[in-house]
Biopython code that builds the backbone (N, CA, C, O; Angstrom):
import numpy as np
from Bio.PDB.StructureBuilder import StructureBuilder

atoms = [
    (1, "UNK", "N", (-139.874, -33.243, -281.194)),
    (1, "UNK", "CA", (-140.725, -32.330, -281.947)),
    (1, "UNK", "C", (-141.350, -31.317, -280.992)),
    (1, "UNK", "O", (-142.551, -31.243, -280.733)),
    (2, "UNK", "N", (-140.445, -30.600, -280.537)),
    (2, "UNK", "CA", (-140.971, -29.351, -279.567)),
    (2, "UNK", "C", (-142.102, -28.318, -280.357)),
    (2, "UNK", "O", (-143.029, -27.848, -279.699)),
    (3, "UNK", "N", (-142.004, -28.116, -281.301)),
    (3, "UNK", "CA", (-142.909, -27.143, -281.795)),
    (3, "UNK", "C", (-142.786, -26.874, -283.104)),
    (3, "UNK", "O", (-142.261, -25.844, -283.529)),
    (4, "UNK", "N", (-143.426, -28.098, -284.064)),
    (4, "UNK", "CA", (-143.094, -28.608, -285.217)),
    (4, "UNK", "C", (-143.860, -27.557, -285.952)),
    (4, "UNK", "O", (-144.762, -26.892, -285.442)),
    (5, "UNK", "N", (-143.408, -27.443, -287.279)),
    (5, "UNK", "CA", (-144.194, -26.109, -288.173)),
    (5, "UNK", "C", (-145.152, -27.020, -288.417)),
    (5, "UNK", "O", (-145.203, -28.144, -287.917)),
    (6, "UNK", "N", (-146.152, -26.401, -289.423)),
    (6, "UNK", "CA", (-146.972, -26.609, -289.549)),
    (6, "UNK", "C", (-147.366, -27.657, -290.725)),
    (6, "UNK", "O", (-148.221, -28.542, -290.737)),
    (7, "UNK", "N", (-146.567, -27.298, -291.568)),
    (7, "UNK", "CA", (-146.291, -28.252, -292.564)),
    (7, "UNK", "C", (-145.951, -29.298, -292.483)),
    (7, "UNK", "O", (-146.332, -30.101, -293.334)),
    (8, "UNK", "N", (-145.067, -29.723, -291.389)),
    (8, "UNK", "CA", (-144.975, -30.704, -290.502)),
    (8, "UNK", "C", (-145.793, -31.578, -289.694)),
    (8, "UNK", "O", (-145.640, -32.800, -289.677)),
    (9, "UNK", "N", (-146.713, -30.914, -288.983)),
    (9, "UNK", "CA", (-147.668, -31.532, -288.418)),
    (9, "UNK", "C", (-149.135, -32.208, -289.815)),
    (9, "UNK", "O", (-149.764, -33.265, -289.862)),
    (10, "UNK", "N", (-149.142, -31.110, -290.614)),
    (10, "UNK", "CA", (-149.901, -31.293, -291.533)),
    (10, "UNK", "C", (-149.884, -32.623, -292.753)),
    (10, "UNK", "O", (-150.792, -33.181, -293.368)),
    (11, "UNK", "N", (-148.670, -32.762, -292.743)),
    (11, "UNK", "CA", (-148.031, -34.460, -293.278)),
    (11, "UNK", "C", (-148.125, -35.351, -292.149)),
    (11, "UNK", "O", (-148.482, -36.518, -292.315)),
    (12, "UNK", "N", (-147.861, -34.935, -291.124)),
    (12, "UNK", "CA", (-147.835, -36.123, -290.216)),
    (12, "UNK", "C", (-149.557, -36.133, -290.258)),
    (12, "UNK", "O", (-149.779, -37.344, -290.229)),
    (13, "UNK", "N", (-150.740, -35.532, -290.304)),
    (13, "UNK", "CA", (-152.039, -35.800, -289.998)),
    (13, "UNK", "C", (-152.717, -36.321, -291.287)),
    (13, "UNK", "O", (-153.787, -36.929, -291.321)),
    (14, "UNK", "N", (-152.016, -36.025, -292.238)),
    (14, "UNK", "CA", (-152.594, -36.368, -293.512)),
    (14, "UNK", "C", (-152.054, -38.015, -294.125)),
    (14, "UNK", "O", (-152.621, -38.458, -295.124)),
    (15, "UNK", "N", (-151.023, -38.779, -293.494)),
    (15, "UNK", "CA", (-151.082, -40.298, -293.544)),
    (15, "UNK", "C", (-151.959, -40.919, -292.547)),
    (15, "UNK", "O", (-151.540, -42.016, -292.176)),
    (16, "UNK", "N", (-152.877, -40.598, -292.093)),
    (16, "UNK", "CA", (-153.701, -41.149, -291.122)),
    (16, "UNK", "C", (-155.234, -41.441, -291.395)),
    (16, "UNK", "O", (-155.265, -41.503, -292.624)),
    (17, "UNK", "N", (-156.271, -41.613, -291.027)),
    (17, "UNK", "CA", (-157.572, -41.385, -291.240)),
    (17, "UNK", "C", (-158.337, -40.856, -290.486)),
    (17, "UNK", "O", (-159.253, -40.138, -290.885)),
    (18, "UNK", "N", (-158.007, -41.218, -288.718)),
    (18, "UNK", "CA", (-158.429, -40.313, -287.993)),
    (18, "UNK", "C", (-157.729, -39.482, -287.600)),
    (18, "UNK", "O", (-156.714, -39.327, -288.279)),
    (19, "UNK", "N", (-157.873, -38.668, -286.509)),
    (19, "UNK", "CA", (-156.987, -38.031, -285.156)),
    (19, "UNK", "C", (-158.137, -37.520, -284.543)),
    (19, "UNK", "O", (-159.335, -37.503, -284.826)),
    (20, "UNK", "N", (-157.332, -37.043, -283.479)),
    (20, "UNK", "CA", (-157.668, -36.522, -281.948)),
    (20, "UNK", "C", (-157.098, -35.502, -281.216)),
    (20, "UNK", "O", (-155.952, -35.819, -280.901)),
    (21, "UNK", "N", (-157.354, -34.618, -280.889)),
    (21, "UNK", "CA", (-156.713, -33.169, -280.144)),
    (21, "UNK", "C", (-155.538, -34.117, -278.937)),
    (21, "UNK", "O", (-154.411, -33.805, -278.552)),
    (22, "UNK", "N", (-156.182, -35.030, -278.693)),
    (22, "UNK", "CA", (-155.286, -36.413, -277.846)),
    (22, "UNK", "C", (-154.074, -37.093, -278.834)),
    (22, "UNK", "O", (-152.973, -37.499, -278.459)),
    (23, "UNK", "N", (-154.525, -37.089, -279.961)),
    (23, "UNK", "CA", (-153.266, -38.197, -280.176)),
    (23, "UNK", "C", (-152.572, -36.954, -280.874)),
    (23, "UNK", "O", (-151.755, -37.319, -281.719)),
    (24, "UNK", "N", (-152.678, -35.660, -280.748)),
    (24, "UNK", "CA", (-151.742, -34.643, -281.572)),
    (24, "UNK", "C", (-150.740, -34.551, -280.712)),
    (24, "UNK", "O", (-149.549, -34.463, -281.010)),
    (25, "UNK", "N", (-151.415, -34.578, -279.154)),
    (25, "UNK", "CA", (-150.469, -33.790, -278.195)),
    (25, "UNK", "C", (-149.692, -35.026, -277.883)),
    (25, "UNK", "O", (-148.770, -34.781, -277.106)),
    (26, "UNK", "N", (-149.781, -36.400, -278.280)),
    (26, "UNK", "CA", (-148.845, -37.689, -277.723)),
    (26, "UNK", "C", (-147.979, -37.187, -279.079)),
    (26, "UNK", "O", (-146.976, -36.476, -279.037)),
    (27, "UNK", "N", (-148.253, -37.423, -279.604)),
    (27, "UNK", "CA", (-147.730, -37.606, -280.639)),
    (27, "UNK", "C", (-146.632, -36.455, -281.305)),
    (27, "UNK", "O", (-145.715, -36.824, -282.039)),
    (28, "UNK", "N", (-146.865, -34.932, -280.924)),
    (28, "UNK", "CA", (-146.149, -33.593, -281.101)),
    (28, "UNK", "C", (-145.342, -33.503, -280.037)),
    (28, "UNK", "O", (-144.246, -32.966, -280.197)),
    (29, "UNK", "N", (-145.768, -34.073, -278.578)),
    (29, "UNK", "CA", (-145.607, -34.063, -277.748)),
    (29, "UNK", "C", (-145.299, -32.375, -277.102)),
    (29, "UNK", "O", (-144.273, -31.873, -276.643)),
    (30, "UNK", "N", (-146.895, -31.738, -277.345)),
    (30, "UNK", "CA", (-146.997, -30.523, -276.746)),
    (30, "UNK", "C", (-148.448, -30.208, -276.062)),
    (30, "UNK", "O", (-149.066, -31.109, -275.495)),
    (31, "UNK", "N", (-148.806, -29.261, -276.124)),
    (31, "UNK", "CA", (-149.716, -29.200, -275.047)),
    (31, "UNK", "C", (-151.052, -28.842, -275.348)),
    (31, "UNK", "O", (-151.110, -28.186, -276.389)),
    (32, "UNK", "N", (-152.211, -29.052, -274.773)),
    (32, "UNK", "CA", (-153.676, -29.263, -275.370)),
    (32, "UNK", "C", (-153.409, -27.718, -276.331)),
    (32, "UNK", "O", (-152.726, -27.962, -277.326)),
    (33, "UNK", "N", (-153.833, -26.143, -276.209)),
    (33, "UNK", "CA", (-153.265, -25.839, -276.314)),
    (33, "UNK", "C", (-152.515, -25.424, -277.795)),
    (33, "UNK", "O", (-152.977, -24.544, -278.521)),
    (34, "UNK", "N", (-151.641, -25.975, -278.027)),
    (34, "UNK", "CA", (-150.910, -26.358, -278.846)),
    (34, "UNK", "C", (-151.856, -26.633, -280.049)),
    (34, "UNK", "O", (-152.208, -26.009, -281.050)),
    (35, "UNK", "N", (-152.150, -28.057, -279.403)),
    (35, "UNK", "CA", (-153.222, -29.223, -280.363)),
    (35, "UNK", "C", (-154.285, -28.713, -280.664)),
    (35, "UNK", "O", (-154.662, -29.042, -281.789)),
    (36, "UNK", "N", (-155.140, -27.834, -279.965)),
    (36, "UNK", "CA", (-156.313, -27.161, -280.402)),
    (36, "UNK", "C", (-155.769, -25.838, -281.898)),
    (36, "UNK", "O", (-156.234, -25.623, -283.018)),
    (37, "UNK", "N", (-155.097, -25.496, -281.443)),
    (37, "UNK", "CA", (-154.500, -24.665, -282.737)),
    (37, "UNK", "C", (-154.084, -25.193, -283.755)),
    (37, "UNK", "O", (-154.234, -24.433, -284.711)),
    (38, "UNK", "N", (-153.547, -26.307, -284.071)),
    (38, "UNK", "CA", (-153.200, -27.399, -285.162)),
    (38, "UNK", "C", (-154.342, -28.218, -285.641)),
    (38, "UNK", "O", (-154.281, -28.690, -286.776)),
    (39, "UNK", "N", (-155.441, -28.449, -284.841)),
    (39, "UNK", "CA", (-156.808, -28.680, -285.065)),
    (39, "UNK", "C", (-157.470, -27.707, -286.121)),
    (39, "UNK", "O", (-157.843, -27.940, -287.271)),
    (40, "UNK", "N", (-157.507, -26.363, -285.260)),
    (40, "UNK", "CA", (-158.241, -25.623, -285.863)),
    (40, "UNK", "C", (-157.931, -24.945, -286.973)),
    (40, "UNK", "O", (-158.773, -24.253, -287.545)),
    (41, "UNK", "N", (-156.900, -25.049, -287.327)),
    (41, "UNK", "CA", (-156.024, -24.703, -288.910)),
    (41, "UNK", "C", (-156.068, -25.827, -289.670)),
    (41, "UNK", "O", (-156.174, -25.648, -290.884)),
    (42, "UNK", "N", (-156.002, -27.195, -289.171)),
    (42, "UNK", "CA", (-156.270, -28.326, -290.107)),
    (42, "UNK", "C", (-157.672, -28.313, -290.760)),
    (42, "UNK", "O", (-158.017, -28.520, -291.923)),
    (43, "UNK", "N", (-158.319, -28.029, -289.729)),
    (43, "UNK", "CA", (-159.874, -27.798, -290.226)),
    (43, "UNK", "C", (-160.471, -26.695, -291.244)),
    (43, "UNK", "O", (-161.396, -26.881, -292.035)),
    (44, "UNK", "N", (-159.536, -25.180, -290.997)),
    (44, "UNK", "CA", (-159.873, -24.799, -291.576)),
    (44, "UNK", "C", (-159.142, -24.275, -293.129)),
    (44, "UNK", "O", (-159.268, -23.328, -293.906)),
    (45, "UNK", "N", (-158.249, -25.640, -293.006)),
    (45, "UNK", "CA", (-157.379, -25.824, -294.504)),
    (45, "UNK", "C", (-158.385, -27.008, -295.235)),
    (45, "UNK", "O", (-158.137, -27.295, -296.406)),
    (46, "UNK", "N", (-159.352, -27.590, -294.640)),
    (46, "UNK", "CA", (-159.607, -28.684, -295.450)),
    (46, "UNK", "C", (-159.174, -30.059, -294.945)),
    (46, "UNK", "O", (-159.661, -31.104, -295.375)),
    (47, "UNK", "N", (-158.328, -30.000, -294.103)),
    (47, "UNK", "CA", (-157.739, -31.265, -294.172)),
    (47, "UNK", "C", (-158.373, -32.231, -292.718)),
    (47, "UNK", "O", (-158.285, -33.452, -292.851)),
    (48, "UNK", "N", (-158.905, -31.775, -291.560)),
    (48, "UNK", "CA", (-159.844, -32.514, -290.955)),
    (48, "UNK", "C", (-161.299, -32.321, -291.122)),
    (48, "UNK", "O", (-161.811, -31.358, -291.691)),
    (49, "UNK", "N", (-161.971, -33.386, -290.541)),
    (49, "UNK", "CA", (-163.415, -33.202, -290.949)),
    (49, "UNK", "C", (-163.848, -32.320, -289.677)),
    (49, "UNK", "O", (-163.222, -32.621, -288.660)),
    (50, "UNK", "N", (-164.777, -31.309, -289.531)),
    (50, "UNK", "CA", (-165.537, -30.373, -288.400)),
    (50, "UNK", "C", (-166.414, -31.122, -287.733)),
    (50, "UNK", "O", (-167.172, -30.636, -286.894)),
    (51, "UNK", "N", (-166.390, -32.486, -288.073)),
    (51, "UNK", "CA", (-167.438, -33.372, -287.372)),
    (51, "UNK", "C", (-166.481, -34.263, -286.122)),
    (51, "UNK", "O", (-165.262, -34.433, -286.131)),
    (52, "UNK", "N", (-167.212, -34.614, -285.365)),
    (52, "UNK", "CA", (-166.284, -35.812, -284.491)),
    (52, "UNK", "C", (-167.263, -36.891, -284.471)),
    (52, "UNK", "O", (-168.453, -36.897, -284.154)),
    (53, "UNK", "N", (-166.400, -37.894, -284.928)),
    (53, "UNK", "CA", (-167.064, -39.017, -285.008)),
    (53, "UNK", "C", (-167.668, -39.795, -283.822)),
    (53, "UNK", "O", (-167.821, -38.897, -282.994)),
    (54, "UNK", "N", (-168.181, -41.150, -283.148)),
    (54, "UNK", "CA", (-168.910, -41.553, -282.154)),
    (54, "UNK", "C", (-167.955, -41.742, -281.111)),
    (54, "UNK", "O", (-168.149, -41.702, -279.896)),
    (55, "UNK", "N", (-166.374, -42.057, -282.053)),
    (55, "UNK", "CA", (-165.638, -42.249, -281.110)),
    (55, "UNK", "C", (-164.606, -41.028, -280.335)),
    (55, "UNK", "O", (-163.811, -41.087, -279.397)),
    (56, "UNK", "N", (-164.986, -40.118, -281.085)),
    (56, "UNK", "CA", (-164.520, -38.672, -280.647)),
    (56, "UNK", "C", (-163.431, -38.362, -281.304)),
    (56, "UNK", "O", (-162.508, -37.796, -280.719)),
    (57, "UNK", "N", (-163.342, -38.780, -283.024)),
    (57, "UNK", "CA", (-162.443, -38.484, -283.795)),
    (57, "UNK", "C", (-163.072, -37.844, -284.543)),
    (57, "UNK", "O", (-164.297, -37.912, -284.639)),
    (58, "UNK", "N", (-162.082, -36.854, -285.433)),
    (58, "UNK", "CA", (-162.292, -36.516, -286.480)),
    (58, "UNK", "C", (-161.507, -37.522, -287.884)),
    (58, "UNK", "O", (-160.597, -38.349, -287.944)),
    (59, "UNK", "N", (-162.366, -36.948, -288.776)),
    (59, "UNK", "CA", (-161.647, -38.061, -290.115)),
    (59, "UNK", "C", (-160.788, -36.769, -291.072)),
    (59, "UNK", "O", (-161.040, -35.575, -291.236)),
    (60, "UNK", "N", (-159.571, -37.760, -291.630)),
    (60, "UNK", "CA", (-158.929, -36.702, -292.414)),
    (60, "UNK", "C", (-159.526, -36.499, -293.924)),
    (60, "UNK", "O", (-159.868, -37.619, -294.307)),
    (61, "UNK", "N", (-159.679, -35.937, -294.508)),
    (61, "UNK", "CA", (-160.651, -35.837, -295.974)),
    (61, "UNK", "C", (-159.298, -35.633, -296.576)),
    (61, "UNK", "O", (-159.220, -36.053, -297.731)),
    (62, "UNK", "N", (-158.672, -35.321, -296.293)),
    (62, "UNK", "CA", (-157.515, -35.234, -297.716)),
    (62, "UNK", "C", (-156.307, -36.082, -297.135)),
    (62, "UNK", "O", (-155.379, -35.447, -296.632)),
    (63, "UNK", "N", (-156.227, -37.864, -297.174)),
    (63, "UNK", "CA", (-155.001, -38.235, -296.919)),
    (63, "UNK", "C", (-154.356, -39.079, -297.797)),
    (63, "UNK", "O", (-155.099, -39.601, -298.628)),
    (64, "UNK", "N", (-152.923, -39.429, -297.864)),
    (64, "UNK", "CA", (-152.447, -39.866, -299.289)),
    (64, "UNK", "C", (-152.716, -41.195, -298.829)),
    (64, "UNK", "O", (-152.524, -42.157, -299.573)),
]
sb = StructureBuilder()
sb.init_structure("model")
sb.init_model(0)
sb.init_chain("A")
sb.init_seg("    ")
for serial, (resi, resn, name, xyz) in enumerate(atoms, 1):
    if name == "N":
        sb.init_residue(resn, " ", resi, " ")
    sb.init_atom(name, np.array(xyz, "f"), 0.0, 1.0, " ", f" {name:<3s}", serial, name[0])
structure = sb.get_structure()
């Protein structure tokens, strides 16, 4: 997954409950970078929370 669309990444974040700018880039396997931009479009689609939790996650608000 060199540089998965977006729609792509956006299913893969939405079976989950948390994530992490960390587990985007294991997981996409691309670069911070990268993950901060897939962050910040998830967030501002609705689909992560703008908060980080204690453990330095965010929660997904819309997952199936």
């Amino acid at each position: 997954m060199r540089n998965p669309s977006y729609n792509s990444v956006k299913a893969i974040v939405q079976r989950a409950e948390t994530w992490s700018i960390n587990q985007l880039m294991r997981k996409l396997r691309t670069s911070y970078n990268r993950a901060c931009y897939y962050t910040d479009r998830l967030m501002a689609d609705g689909i992560l929370s703008r908060e980080l939790d204690e453990d330095g996650y965010r929660h997904t608000i819309t997952h199936q």
